[in-house]
VOPAGU-2260 file (C-alpha; in pm, 1 decimal, decimal comma):
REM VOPAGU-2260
SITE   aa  ch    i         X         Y         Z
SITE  UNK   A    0    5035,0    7195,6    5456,4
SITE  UNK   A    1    5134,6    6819,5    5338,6
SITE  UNK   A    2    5458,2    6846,4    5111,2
SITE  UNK   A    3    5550,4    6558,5    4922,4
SITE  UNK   A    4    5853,2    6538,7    4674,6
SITE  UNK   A    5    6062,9    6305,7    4494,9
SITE  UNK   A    6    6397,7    6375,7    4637,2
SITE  UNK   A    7    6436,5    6565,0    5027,0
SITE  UNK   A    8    6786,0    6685,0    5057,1
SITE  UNK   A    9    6843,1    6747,2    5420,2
SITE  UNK   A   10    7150,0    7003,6    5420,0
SITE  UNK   A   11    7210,7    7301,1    5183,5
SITE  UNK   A   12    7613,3    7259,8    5206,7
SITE  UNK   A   13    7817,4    7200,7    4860,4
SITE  UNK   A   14    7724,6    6824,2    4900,1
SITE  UNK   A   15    7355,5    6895,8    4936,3
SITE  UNK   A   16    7336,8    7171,5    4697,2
SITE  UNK   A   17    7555,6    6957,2    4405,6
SITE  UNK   A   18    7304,8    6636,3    4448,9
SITE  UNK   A   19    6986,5    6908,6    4403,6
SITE  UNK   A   20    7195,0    7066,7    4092,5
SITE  UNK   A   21    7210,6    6710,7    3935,6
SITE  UNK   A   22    6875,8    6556,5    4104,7
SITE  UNK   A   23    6694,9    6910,0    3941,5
SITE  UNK   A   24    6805,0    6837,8    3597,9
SITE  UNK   A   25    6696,1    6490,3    3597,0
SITE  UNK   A   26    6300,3    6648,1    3588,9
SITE  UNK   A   27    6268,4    6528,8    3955,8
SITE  UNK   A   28    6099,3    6738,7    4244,5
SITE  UNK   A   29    6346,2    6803,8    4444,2
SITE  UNK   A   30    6280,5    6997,2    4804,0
SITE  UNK   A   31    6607,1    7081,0    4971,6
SITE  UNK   A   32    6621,0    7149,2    5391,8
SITE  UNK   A   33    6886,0    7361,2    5555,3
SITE  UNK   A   34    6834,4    7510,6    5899,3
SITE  UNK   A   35    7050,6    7811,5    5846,9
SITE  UNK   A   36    7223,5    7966,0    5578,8
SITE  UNK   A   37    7372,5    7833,4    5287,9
SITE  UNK   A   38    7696,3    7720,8    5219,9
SITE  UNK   A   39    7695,6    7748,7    5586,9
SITE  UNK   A   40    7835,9    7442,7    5818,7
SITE  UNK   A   41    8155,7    7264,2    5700,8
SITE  UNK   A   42    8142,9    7422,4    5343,6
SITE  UNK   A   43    8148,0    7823,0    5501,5
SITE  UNK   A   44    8478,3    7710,6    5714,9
SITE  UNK   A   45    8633,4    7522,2    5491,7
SITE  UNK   A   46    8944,4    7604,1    5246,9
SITE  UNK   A   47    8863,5    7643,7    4843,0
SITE  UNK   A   48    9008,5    7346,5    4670,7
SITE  UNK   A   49    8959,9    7148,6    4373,4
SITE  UNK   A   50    9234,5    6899,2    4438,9
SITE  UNK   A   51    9348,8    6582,2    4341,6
SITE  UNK   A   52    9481,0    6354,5    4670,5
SITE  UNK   A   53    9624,3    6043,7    4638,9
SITE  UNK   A   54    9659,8    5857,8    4942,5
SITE  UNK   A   55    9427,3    5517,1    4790,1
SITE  UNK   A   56    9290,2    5423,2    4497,9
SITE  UNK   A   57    8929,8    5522,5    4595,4
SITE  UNK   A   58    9043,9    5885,5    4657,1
SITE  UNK   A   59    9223,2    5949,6    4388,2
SITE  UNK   A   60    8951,2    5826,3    4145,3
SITE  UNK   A   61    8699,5    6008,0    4330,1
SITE  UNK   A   62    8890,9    6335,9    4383,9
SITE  UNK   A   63    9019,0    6327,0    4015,0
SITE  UNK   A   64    8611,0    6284,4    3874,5
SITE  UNK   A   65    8513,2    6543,3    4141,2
SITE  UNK   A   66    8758,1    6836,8    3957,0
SITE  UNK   A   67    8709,2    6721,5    3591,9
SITE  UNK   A   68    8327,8    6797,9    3624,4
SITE  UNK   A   69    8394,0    7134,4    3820,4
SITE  UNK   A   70    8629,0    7163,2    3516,8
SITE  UNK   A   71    8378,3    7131,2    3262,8
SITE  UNK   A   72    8103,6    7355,3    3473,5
SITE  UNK   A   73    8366,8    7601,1    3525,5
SITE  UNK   A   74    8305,6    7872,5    3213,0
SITE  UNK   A   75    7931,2    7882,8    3315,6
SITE  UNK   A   76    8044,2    7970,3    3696,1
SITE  UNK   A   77    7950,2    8354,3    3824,9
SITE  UNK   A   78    8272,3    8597,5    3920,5
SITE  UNK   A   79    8175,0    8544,4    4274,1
SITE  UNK   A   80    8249,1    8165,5    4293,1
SITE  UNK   A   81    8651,0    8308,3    4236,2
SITE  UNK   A   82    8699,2    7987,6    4006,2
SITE  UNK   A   83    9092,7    7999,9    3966,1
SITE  UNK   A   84    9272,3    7713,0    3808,2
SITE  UNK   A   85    9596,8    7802,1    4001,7
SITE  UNK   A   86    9707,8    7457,6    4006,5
SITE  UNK   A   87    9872,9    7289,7    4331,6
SITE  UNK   A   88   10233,7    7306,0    4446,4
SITE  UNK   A   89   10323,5    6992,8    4648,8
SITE  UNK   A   90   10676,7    7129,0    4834,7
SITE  UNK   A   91   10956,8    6863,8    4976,5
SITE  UNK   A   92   11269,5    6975,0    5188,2
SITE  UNK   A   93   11453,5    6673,1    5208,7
SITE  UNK   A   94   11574,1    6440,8    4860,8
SITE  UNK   A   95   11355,7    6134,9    5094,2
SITE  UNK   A   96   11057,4    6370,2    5014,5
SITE  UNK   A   97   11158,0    6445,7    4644,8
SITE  UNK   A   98   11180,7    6084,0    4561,1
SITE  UNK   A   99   10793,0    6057,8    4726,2
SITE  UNK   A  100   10723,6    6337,6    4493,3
SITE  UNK   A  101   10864,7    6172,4    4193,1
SITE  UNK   A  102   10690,6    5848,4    4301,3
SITE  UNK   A  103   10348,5    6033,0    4333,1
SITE  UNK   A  104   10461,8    6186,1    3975,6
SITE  UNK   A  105   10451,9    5839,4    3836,1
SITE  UNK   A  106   10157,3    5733,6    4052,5
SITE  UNK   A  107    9961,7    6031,0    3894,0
SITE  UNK   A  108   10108,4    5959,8    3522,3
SITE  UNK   A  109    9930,0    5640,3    3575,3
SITE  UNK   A  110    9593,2    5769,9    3584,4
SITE  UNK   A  111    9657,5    6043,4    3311,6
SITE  UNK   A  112    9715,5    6352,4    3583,0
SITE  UNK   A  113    9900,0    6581,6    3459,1
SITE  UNK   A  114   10228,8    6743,7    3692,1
SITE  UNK   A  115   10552,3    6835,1    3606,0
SITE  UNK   A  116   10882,7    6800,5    3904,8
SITE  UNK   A  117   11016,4    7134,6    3949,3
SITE  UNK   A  118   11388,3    7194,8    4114,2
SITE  UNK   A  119   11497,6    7441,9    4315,5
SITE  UNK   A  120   11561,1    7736,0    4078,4
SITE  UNK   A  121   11232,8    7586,0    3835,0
SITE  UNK   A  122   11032,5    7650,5    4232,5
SITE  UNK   A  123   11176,5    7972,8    4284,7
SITE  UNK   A  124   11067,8    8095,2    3962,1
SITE  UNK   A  125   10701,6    7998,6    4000,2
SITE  UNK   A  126   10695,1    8115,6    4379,0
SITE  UNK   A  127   10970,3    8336,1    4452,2
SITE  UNK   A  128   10806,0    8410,0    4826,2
SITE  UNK   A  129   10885,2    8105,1    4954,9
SITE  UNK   A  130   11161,7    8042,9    5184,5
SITE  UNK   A  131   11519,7    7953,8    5067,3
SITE  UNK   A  132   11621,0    7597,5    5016,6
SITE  UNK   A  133   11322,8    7406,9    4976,0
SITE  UNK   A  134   11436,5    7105,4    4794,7
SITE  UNK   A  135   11186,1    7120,4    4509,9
SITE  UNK   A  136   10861,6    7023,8    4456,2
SITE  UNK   A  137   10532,9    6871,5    4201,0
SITE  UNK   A  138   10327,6    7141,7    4045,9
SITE  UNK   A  139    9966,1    6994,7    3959,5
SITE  UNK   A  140    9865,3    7250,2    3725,4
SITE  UNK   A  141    9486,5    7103,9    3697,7
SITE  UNK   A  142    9358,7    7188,2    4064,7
SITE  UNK   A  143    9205,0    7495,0    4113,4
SITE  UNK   A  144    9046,9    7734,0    4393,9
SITE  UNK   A  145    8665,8    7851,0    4453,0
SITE  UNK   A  146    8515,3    8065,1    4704,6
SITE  UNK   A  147    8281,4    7779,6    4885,7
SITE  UNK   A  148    7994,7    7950,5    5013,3
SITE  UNK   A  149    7939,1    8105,2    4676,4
SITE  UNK   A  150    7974,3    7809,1    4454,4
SITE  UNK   A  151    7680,8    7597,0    4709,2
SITE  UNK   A  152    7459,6    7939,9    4621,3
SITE  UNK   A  153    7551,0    7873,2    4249,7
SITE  UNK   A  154    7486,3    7508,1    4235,9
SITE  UNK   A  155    7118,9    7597,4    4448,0
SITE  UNK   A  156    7042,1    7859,1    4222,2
SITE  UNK   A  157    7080,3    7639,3    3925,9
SITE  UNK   A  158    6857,9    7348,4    4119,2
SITE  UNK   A  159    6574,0    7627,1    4172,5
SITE  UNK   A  160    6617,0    7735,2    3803,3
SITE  UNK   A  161    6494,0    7370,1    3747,5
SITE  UNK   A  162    6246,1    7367,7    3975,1
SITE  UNK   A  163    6386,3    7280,6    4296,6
SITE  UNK   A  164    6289,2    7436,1    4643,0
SITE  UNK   A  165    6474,3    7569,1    4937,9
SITE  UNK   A  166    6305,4    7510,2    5265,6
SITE  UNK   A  167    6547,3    7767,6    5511,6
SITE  UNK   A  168    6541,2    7826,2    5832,6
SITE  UNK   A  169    6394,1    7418,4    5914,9
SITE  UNK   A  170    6534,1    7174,7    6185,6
SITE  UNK   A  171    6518,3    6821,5    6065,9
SITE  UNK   A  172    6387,0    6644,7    6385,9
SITE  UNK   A  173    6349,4    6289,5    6266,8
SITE  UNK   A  174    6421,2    6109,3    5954,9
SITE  UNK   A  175    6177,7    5764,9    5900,9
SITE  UNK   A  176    6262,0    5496,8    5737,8
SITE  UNK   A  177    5912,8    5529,2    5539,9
SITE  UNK   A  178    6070,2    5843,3    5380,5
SITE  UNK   A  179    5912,0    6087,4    5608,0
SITE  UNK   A  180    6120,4    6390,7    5766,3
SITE  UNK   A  181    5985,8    6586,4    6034,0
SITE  UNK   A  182    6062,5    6945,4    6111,5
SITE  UNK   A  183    6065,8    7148,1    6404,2
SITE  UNK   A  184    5718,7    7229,6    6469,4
SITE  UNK   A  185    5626,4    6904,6    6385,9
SITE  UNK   A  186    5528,5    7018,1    6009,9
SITE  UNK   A  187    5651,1    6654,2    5758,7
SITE  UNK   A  188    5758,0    6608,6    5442,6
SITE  UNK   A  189    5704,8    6272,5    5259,2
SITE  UNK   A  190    5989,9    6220,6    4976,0
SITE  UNK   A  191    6108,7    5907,6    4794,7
SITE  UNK   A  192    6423,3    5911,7    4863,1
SITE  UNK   A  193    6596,6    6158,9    5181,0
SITE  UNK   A  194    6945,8    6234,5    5115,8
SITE  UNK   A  195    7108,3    6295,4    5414,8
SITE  UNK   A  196    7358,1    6566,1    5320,0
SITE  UNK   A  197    7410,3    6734,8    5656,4
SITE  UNK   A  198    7784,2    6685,6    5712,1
SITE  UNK   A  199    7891,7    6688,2    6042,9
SITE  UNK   A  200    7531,4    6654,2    6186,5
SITE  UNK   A  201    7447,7    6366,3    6004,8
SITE  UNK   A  202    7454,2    6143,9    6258,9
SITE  UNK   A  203    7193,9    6342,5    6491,7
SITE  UNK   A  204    6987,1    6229,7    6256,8
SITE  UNK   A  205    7086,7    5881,2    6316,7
SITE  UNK   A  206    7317,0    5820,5    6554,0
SITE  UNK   A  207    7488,5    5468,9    6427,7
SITE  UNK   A  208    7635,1    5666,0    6162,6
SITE  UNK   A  209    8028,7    5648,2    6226,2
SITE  UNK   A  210    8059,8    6047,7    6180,3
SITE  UNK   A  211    8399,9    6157,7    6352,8
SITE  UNK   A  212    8422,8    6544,3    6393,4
SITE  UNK   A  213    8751,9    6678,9    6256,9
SITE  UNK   A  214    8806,8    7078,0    6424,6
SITE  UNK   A  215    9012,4    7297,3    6184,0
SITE  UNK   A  216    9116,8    7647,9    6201,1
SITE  UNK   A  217    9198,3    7897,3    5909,7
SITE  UNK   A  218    9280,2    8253,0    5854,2
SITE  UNK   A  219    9301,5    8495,5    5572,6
SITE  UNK   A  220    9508,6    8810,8    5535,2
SITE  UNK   A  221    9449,9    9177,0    5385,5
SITE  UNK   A  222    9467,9    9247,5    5009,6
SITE  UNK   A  223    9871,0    9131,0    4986,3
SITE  UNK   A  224    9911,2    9176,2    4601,7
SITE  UNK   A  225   10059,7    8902,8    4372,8
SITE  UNK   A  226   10285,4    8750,1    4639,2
SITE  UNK   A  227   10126,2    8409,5    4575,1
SITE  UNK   A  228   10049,7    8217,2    4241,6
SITE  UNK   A  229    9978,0    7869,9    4320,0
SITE  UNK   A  230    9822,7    7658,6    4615,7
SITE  UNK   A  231   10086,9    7530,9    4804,6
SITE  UNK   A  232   10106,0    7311,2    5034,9
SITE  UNK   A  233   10384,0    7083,9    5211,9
SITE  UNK   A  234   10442,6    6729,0    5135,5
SITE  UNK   A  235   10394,8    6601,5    5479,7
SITE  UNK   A  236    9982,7    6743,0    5474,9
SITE  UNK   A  237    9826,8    6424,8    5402,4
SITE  UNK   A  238    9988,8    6287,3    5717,1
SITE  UNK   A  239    9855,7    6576,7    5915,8
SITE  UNK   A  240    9517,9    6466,8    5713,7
SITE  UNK   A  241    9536,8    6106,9    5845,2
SITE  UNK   A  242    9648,5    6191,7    6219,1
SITE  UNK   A  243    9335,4    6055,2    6447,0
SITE  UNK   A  244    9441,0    6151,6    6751,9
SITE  UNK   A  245    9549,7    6527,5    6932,1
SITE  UNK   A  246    9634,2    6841,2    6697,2
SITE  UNK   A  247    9841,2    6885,6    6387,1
SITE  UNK   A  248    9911,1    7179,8    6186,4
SITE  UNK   A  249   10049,6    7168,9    5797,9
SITE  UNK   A  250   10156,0    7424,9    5587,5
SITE  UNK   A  251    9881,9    7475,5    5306,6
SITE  UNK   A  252    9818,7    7836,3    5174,3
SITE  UNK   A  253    9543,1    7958,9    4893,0
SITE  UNK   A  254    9569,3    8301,0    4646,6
SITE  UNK   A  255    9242,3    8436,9    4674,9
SITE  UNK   A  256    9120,6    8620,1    4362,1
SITE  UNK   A  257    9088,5    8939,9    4599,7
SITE  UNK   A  258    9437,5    8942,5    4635,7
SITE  UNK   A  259    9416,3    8785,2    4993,1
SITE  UNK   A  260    9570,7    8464,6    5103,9
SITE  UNK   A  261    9425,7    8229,3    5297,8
SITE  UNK   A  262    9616,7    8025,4    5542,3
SITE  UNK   A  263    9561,9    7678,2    5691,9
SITE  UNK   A  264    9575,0    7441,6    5785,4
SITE  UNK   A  265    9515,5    7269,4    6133,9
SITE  UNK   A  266    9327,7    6937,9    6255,8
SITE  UNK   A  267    9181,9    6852,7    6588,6
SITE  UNK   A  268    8972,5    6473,0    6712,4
SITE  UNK   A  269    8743,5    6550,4    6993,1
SITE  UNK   A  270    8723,5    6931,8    6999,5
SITE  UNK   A  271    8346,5    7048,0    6983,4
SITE  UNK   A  272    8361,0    7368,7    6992,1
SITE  UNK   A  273    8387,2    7642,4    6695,6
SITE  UNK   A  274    8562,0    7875,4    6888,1
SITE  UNK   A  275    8913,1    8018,2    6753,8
SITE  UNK   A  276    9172,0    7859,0    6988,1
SITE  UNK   A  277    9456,6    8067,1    7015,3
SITE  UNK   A  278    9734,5    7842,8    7072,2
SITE  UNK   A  279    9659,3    7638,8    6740,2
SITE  UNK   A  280    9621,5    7932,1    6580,3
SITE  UNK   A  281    9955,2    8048,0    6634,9
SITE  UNK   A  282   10104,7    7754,9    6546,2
SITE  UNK   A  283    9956,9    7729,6    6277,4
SITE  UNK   A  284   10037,5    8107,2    6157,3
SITE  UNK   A  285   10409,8    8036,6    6244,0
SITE  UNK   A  286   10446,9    7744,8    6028,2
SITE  UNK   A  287   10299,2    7936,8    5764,2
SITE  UNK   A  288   10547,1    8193,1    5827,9
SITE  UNK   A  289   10865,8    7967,6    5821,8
SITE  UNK   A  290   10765,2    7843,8    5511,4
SITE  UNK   A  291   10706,3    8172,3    5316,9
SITE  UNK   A  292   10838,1    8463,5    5533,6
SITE  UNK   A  293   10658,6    8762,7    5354,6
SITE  UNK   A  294   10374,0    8632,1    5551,8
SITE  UNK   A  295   10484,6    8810,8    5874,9
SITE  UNK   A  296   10470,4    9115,5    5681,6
SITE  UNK   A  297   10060,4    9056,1    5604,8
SITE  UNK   A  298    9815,8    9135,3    5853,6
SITE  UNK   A  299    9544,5    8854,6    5969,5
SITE  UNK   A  300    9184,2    9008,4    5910,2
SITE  UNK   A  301    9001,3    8698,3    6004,9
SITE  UNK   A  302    9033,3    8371,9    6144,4
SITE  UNK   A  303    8788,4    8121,2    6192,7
SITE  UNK   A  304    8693,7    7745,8    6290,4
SITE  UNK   A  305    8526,3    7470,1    6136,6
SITE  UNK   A  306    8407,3    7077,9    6192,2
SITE  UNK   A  307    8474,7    6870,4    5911,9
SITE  UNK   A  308    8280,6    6528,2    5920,4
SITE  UNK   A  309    8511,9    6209,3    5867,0
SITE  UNK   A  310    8506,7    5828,0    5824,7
SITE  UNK   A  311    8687,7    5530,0    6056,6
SITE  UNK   A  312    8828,3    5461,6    5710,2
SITE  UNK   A  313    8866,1    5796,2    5572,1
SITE  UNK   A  314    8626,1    5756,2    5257,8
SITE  UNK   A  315    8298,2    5940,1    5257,1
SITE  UNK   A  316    7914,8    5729,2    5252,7
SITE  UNK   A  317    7772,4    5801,1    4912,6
SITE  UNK   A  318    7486,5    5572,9    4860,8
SITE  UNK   A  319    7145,4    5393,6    4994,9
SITE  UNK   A  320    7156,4    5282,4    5371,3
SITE  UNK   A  321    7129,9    4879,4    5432,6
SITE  UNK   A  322    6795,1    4805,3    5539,2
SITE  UNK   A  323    6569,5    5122,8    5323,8
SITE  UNK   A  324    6653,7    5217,3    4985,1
SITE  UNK   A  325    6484,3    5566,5    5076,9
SITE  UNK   A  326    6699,4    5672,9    5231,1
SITE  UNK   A  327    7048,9    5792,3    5157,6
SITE  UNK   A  328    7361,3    5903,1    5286,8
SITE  UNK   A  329    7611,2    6199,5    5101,7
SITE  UNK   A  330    7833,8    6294,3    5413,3
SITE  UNK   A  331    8146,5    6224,7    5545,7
SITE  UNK   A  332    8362,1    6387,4    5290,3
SITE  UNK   A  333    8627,6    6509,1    5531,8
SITE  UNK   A  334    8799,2    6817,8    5410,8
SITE  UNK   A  335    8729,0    6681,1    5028,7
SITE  UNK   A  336    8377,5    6801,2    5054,1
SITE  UNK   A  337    8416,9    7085,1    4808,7
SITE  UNK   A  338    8639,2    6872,9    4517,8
SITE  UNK   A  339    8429,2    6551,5    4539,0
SITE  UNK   A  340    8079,9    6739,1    4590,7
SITE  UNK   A  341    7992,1    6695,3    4186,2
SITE  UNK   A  342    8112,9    6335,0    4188,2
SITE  UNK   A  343    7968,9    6292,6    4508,1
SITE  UNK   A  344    7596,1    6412,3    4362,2
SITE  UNK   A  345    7695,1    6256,4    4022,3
SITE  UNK   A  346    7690,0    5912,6    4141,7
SITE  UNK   A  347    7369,6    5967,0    4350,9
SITE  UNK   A  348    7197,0    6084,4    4031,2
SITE  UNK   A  349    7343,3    5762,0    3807,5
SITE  UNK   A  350    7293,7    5493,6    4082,3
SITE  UNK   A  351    6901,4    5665,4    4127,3
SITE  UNK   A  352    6839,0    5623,3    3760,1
SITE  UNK   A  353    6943,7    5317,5    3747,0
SITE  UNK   A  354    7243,9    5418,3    3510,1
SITE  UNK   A  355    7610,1    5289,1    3514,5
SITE  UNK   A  356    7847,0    5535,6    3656,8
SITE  UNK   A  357    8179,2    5660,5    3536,2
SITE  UNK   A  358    8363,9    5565,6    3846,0
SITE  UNK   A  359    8285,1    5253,0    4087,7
SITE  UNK   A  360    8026,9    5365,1    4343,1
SITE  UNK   A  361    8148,7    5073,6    4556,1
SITE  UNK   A  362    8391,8    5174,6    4794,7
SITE  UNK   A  363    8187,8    5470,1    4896,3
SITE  UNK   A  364    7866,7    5272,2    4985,4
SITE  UNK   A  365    7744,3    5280,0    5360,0
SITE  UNK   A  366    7719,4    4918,2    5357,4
SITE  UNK   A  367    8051,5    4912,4    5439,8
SITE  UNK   A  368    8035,3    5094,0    5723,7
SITE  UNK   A  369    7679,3    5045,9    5851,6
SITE  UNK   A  370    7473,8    4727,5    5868,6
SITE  UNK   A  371    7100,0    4690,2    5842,3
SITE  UNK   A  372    7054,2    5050,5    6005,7
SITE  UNK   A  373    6665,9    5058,6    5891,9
SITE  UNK   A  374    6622,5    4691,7    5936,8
């Protein structure tokens, strides 16, 4: 059977799923590819966040779009997808790191983010769990949490409810530069425009694409009651982010709506393998624990590891390839996939119709990155 489409969206992660939730209501036919299940990949081993980051310009405009539309889709989202606007703590221990918090403040203040500078007695009254003597720290009360492997099911389910299909279970073989994709078993689909959404395996389906595989473990305890209230997370995490080379470890912690908290986080270049690795692990679980002791008093029911795909330059490729307007790329989102996914997907849809878009699309093209690929 010869399947033809508008749109093919090879990956069914939070990327691919938001682009087929947007593509879907635009009255395209939209077929969308994943090989196994969904919300699978980077988005099932990844922590729930709807953050704002700041480290440039691009990322801050892209991470800020990214959680005003899961803001404004939020009312319509199922119990399952957790949605808790729990807002972010951003913690400092020495007064060098308050006066980065204060400068982020007015960073932040620039852009119309809202966040308020707690001190010391303000921090131990919104989380009285944490360790003694932390200096202070920048509550963000706009981010919020989401279960990720539920929200991609949501954002599908919404696609399908407009028409879109789910091809599971498929290995993309080959993606042409005529808009063909081949599958395992040599069945093709012919589509307008591919999207390649497949994260971290992006570039086996072409290999010039700079993808650089970022290992990260996470864990998530029993039922612990309200011993958490916010996300928190050290001020020194986006230089753990950034580190491209060996491991690093920050403290960054999640309340689940369960009850549970889920721990993280850790970040490894050049480790291929999913496996739990013991030794990061630990570390990981100890710095957790010397920031909010109650921790050693929780028990661990799970940990797991993850790839998340990255950039030489740290910004994702949202946009056509040089060379072949068909197709596209939506990867590369780091560990931003789940807070940029909508503004990700919102972009694609704009810059396909041929409509302006509320942020600049421009630092996120491939261009930048790639040259002539499908020349």
């Amino acid at each position: 059977m010869k399947l033809t489409c508008d749109i093919a969206i090879v990956g069914a992660g939070i990327v691919g799923t938001a682009c087929a939730y947007y593509l879907a209501q635009e009255g395209l036919k939209v077929i969308v590819i994943e090989r196994g299940p969904v919300g699978g990949g980077s988005t099932g081993s990844c922590m729930g966040h709807i953050v704002v980051l700041h480290d440039s310009v691009p990322h801050l405009a892209l991470t800020s779009f990214g959680r005003q539309l899961w803001q404004q889709i939020s009312l319509g989202l199922p119990e399952g997808v957790e949605y808790n606007q729990c807002g972010t703590i951003w913690l400092a221990t020495t007064q060098q790191q308050i006066q980065q918090l204060r400068s982020q403040q007015t960073y932040y203040n620039q852009y119309g983010i809202a966040t308020q500078l707690l001190d010391q007695d303000a921090l131990c009254d919104a989380e009285p769990c944490l360790r003694k003597g932390v200096a202070g720290g920048l509550y963000v009360p706009d981010d919020a949490v989401i279960y990720p492997p539920a929200a991609a099911c949501y954002l599908l389910a919404m696609a399908q409810s407009n028409g879109a299909m789910l091809l599971q279970g498929c290995q993309v073989m080959a993606i042409g530069p005529d808009g063909s994709i081949r599958l395992q078993g040599n069945q093709i689909i012919y589509a307008g425009i591919i999207i390649n959404a497949a994260g971290c395996w992006a570039s086996q389906l072409d290999r010039q694409l700079p993808i650089i595989k970022r290992k990260g473990h996470l864990a998530v305890t029993d039922r612990s009651g309200a011993v958490l209230r916010h996300q928190v997370v050290e001020v020194s995490y986006l230089q753990s982010v950034r580190q491209d080379a060996g491991a690093s470890v920050a403290f960054n912690v999640q309340p689940r709506k369960t009850g549970q908290i889920l721990i993280g986080s850790s970040r490894q270049i050049g480790a291929e393998g999913t496996e739990v690795e013991m030794p990061v692990l630990a570390h990981m679980l100890q710095r957790a624990v010397e920031w909010m002791p109650i921790l050693a008093n929780l028990k661990v029911i799970r940990a797991w590891a993850g790839h998340r795909p990255s950039t030489p330059d740290h910004l994702p490729m949202i946009g056509p390839c040089p060379g072949n307007e068909r197709v596209w790329l939506a990867t590369g989102h780091e560990g931003l996939g789940l807070t940029t996914s909508l503004a990700t997907a919102h972009l694609i849809a704009n810059m396909i119709a041929g409509r302006p878009c509320q942020i600049d699309p421009g630092p996120y093209l491939p261009g930048r990155l790639l040259q002539g690929t499908y020349a």
